[in-house]
C-alpha positions in Angstrom: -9.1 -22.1 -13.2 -9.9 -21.0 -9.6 -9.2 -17.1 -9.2 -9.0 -15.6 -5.8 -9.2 -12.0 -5.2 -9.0 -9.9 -2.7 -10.9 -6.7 -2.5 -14.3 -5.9 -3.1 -14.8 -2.5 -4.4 -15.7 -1.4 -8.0 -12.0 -2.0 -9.7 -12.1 -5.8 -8.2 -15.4 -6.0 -9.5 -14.6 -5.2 -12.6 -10.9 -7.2 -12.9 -13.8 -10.4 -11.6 -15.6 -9.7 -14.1 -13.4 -9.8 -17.2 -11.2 -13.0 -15.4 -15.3 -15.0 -15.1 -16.0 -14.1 -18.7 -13.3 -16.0 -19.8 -14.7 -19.3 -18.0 -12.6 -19.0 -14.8 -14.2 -19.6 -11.1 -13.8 -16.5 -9.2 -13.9 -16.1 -5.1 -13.6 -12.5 -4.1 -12.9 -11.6 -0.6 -14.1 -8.8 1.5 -14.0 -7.8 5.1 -17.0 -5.9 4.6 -19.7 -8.4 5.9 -22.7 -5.9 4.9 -21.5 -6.6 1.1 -21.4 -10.2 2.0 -24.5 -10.2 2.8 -25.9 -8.1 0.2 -24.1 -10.8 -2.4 -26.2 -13.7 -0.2 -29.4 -12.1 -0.3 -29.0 -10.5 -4.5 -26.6 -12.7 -6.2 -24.9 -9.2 -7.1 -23.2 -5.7 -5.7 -25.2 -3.0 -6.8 -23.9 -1.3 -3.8 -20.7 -1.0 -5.8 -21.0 -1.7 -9.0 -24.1 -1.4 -11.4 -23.8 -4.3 -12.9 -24.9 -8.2 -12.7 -22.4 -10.6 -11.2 -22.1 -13.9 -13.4 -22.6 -17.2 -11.8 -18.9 -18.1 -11.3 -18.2 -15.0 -8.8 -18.8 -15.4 -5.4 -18.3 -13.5 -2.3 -16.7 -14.3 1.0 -15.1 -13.1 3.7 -13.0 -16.2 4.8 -9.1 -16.0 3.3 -9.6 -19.9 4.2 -12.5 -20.6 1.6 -11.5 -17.9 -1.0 -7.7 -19.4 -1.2 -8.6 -22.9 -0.8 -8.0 -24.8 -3.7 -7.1 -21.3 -6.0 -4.2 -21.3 -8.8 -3.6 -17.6 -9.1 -4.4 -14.4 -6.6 -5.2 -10.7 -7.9 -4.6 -8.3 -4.9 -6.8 -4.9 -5.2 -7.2 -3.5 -2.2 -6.1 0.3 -1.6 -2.5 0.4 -1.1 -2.7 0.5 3.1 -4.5 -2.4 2.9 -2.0 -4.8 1.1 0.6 -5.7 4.0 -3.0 -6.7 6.0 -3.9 -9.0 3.2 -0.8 -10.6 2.9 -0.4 -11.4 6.8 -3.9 -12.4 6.6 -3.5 -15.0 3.7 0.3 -15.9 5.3 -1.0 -19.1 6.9 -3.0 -20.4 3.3 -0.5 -19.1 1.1 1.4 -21.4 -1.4 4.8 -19.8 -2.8 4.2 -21.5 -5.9 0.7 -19.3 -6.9 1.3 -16.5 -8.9 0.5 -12.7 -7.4 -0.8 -9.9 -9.6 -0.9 -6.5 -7.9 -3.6 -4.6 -9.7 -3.5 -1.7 -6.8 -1.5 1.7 -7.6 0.4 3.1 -4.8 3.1 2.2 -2.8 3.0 1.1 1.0 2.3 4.2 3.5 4.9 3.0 6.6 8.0 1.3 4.7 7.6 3.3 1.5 8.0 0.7 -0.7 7.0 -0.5 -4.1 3.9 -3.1 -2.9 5.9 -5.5 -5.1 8.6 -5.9 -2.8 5.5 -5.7 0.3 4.3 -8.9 -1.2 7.1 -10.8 -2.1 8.5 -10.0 1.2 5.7 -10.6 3.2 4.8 -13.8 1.4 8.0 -14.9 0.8 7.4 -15.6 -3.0 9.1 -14.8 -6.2 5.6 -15.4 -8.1 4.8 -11.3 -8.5 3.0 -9.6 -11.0 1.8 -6.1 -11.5 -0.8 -4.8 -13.9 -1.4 -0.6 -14.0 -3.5 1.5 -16.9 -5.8 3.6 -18.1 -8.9 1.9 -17.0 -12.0 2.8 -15.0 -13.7 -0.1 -13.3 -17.4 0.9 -15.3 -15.4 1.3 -18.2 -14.2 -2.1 -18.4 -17.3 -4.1 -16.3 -19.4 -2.0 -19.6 -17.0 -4.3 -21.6 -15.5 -1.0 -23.5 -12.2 -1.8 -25.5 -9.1 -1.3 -22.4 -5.7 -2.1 -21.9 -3.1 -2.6 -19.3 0.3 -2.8 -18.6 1.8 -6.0 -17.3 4.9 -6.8 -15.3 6.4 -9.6 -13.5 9.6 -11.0 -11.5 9.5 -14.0 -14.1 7.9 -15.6 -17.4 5.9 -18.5 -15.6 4.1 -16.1 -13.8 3.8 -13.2 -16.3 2.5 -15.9 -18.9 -0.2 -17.3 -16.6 -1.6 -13.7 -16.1 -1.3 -13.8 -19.9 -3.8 -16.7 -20.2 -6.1 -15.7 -17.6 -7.1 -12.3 -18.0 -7.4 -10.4 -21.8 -10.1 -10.8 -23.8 -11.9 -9.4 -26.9 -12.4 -6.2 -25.1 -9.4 -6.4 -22.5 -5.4 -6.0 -23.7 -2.3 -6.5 -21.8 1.3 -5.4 -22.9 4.0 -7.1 -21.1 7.1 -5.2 -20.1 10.2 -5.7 -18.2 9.7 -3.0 -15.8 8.2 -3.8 -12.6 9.5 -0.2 -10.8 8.9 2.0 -14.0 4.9 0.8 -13.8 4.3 1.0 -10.2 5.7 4.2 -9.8 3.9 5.6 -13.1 0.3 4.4 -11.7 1.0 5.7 -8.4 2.4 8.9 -8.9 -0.8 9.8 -11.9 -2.5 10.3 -8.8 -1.0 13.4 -7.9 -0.9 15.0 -10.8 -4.6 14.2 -11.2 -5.4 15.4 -7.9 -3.2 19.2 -9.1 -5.3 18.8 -13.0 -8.6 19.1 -10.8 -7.3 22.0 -8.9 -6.9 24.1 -12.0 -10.1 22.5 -13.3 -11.8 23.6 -10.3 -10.1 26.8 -10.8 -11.4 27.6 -13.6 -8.2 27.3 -16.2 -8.9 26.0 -19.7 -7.8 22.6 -20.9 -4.4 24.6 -22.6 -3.6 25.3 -19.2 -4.1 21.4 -17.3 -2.1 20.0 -20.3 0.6 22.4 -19.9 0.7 20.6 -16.4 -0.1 17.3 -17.9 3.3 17.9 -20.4 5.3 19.2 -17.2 4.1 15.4 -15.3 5.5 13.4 -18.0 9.1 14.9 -17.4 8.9 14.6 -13.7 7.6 11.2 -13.8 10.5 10.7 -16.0 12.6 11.7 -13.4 11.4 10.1 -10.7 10.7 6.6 -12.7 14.7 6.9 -13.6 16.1 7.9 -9.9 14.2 5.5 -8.5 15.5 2.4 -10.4 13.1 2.0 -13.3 12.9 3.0 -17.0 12.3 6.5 -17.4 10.6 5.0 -21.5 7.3 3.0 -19.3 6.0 6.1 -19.1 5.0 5.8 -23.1 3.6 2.9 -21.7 -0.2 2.4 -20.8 0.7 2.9 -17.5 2.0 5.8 -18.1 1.4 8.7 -20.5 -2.6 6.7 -21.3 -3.2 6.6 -17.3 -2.2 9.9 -16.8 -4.4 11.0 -19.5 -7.3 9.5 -18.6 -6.9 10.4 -14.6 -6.3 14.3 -15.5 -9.3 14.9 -17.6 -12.3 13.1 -15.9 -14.1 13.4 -13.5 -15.1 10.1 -13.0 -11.5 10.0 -11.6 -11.9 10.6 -7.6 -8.6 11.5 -7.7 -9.3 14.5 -10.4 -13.1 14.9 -8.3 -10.8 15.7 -5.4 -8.6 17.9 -7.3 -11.8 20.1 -8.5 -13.3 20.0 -4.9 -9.8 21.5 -3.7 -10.3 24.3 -6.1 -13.5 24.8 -6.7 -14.6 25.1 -3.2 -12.0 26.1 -1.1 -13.5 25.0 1.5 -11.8 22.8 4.5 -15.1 21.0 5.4 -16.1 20.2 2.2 -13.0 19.1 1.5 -12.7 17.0 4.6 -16.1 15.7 3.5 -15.1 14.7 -0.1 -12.0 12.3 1.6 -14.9 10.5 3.9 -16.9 9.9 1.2 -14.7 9.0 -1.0 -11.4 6.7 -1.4 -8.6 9.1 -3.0 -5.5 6.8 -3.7 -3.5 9.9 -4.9 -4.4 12.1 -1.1 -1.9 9.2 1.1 0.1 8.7 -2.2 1.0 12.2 -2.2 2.4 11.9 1.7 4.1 8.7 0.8 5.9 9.6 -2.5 6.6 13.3 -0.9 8.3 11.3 2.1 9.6 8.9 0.2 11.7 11.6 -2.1 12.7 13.8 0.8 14.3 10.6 2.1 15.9 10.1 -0.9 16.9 13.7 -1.6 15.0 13.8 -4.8 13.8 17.7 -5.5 10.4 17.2 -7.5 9.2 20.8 -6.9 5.9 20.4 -8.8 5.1 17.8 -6.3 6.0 19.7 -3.2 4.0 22.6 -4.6 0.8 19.8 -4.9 1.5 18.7 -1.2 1.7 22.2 0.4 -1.9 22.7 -1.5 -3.4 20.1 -0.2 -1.5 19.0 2.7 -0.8 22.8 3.9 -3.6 24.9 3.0 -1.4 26.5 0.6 -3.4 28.7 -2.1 -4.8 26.8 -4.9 -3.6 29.5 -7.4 0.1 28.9 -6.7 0.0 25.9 -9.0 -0.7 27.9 -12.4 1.9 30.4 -11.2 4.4 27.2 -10.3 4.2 26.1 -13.8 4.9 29.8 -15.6 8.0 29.7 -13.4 9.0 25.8 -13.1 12.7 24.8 -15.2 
């Protein structure tokens, strides 16, 4: 099967990677025409990933060559980027080829679920979504991983189904498209606040207190915002959050520690140049998005005036003695 998909960092890599082991042709795009070349000149993306790129990836940044002739599309940009990519593939697009959404976030401007971003912008009812506890490493190193799967019907959720596990790589389907999306986008705040108190200097009693007090409010927010308030015993729930909130391979967590272990605006600033942190513009959009929606998640707002307002780190331990 021909495979397009669209971004070229480490987690595309590695979701290329475990769709070319199973035989399929893969053609990633990426706008980045340094990596493009790097790909011409090594037959790989060191740059990105540590790891050699079978023969049945290549690289390109043309949505014209990377769509032509593909049956299915795997999005995994960051979340700004996925309105681009869908007005940029618009014009190649066939409604009938299955979408699966392996970014976590929602959309920055309309805050929506990037579900409903695609299927508007594309005008398709072939959507999937697939969120877990996975670092791109982890599963290019072919270590045992699993995901969450959801789609808007069983054509599309069965070809996902045939395309992508493996011996080392599981997906469980589930009904809940909302319930998943918000569960791997909103991890990211609460792994950004478990490397606050990391970086603070708490113990691991005190970040799974905090871990304990995200599962509720994710809960909550899964349930007020349409979705099944049980995916979050899901991988894309209580296993992602896990796995975000206690490593530091998580840049999201990395942030987090830099936050409180520094303390220190520029190197702060530094860290989000350096560094793509999903959870830093999820945290404005899910704050925004529950202000508009009169939703009171008051561990979150204490997260955002931390790192959005210069708020003292410290406020966070003391939050979560006093929290309901």
């Amino acid at each position: 099967m021909k495979i397009s998909v669209f971004g070229a960092g480490a987690y595309g890599l590695a979701i290329s990677l475990a769709l070319a082991k199973n035989g399929h042709d893969i053609t990633i795009w990426t706008e980045n025409l340094n990596k493009e070349l790097e790909y011409k000149e090594t037959k790989s993306l060191k740059s990105v990933l540590n790891v050699d790129l079978p023969n049945n990836i290549k690289i390109s940044s043309s949505y014209e060559e990377v769509l032509n002739k593909t049956n299915l599309i795997f999005i995994v940009t960051t979340s700004k980027y996925v309105a681009d990519i869908c007005d940029g593939i618009n014009v190649f697009y066939k409604k009938s080829i299955p979408i699966c959404i392996a970014t976590k976030g929602l959309e920055e401007n309309s805050l929506d679920l990037l579900s409903n971003v695609v299927t508007n912008k594309l005008n398709t009812k072939n959507v999937a979504v697939i969120s877990g506890p996975t670092f791109a490493i982890d599963m290019a190193n072919n270590e045992p991983v699993a995901l969450a799967l959801a789609a808007t019907n069983n054509r599309t959720k069965n070809i996902i189904l045939k395309t992508l596990p493996g011996d080392t790589l599981k997906l469980r389907p589930t009904e809940d498209l909302i319930g998943i999306q918000i569960c791997g986008s909103v991890k990211n705040i609460f792994a950004i606040a478990s490397g606050i108190l990391e970086g603070l200097g708490y113990s691991d009693s005190t970040r799974s207190f905090l871990i304990n007090e995200s599962l509720h409010d994710i809960k909550h927010i899964i349930k007020y915002l349409g979705g099944n308030p049980k995916t979050i015993l899901s991988f894309a729930g209580i296993g992602d959050l896990l796995l975000t909130c206690s490593s530091k391979k998580s840049r999201n967590f990395s942030f987090g520690y830099c936050i409180g272990n520094t303390k220190s605006k520029e190197k702060i600033k530094e860290f989000l140049q350096n560094n793509t942190v999903e959870g830093y513009y999820t945290l404005q959009t899910i704050h925004n998005l529950l202000k508009k929606k009169k939703i009171n998640i008051e561990l979150v707002n204490v997260i955002y005036d931390i790192v959005y307002n210069n708020h003292n780190p410290y406020e966070l331990a003391k939050f979560l003695i006093t929290k309901e």
